[in-house]
N, C-alpha and C positions, 0 to 999 in steps of 0.2 A: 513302122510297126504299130504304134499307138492308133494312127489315124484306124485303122483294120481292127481295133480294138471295141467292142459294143458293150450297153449293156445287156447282162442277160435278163431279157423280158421273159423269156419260155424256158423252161429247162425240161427234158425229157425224164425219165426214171427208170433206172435198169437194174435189178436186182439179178445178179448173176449166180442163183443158186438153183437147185433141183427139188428145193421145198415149193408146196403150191399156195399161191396166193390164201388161199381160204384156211389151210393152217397155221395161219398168222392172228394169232388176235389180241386186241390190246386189253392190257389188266389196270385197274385201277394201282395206286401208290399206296399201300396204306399208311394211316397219317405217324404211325409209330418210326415208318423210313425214313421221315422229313432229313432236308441235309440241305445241312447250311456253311457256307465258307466266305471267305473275307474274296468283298470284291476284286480289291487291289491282286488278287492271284490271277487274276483273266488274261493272260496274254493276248493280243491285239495284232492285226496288221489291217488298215484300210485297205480300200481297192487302189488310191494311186501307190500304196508303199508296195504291195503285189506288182502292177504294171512298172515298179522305179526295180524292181529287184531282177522281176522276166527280162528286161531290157539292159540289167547291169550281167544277167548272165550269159544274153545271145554276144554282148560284147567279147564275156570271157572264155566264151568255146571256141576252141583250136578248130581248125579247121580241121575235116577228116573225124571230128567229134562226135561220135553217136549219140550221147547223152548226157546229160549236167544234171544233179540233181542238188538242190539245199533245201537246206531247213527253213521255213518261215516263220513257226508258232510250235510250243508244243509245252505238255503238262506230264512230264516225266516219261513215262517210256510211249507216250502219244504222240506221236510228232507230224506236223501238218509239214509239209515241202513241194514246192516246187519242183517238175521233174518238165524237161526239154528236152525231145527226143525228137531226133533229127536222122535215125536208121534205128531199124527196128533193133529191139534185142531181141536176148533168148526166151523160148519160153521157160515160166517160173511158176513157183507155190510156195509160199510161205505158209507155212503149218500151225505158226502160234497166232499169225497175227491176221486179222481182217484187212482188208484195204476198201476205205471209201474214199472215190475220183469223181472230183470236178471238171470235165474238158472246159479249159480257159480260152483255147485257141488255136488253129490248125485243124488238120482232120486226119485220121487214123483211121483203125479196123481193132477190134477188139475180138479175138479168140478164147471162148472163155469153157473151163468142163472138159469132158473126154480124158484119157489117158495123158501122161506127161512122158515121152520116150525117152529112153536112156536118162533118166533122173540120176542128178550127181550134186551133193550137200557142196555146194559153191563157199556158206558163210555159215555162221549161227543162223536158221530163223532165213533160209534162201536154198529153195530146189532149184535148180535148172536143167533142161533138158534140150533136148535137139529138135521133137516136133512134139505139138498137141496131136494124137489119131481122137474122129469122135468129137471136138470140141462145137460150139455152132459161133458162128463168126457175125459181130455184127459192125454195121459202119457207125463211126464216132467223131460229133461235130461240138463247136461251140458249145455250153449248158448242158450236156450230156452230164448224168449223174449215173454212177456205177458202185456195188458192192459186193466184192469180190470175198468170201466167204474163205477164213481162214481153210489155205491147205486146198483149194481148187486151184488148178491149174488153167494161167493164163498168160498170155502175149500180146503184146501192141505194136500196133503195124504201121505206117505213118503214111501217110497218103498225101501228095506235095511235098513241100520243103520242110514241114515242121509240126507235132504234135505237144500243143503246153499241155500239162498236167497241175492239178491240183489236187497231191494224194496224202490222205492222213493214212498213218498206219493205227489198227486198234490191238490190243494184244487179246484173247481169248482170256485171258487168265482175271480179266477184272469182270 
C-alpha cells in the first residue's frame, strides 16, 4: 500500500458549490481583527503519522466493511479524519457543517448538488437519502481537493477497491 503511495506534487481544486467564481472576492483583515493564540494549541499529524494511521485502519476493517472513518486532528468541534471507503454509501447533507476533502488515495466519483430523495435525519448534523436527481458527477483521484458547502447534497462512489479520504468537517456557525 505505501509503495502506491506518492507525493502530491498537483492537486486539482473543486469547489462544489452553485456560487460563481467571480462572486468571490477577498477582503483585506483589518488590523483591529488581529488574533493571536499560543502555538503549543496546533494539533499536528505528519504525513508518515497519516500513512501509519490509513494502514493501521485497512488492518482494522472487517471484511464486508464499507467504511472506517477516524479522527486524525481537530480544534473542538473541527475535526480533520480520515474516512476509507471501500463501497459506496448513501447519499448525504449535512446542513450545519462544511466539508473540505483531500483524496489521499484510491479513486472514486463524486456527486455533488441536485435534489437529495427521500431525505431522512439519520443523526444530529447528517441527511441521508436514496438518490441525488440533478447532481453533476465528477471523477476523483489522488490531490483532488473538494468543498462541499454546508447542507449540499453529495455521495461518493469508489471506483476499484478503495477510496482514502482526507475530510475536515467546518461547522457554519464560526
Amino acid at each position: 500500500m505505501i509503495a502506491k503511495r506518492a507525493t502530491i506534487a498537483k492537486a486539482s481544486l473543486l469547489l462544489a458549490s452553485t456560487a460563481p467564481i467571480a462572486d468571490a472576492v477577498a477582503q483585506p483583515i483589518p488590523a483591529s481583527a488581529a488574533i493571536s493564540a499560543d502555538p503549543a494549541q496546533t494539533d499536528f499529524a505528519s504525513g508518515d503519522e497519516i500513512h501509519a494511521q490509513v494502514d493501521e485502519m485497512f488492518a482494522e476493517m472487517a471484511p464486508g466493511q464499507g467504511l472506517m472513518w477516524r479522527p486524525l486532528v481537530s480544534d473542538g468541534d473541527r475535526v480533520a479524519a480520515i474516512e476509507i471507503w471501500k463501497m459506496p454509501g448513501r447519499p448525504a447533507a449535512h446542513p450545519t457543517e462544511a466539508e473540505y476533502v483531500v483524496v489521499l488515495e484510491g479513486a472514486g466519483t463524486l456527486v455533488s448538488g441536485g435534489t437529495l430523495i427521500a431525505p431522512v435525519a439519520s443523526r444530529e448534523g447528517l441527511i441521508e437519502g436514496e438518490q441525488i436527481e440533478g447532481g453533476i458527477s465528477r471523477t476523483l483521484g489522488p490531490g483532488d481537493v473538494l468543498l462541499i458547502p454546508a447542507g449540499l447534497p453529495h455521495w461518493f462512489g469508489v471506483t476499484g477497491d478503495h477510496l482514502v479520504l482526507l475530510g475536515t468537517k467546518m461547522p457554519v456557525n464560526r
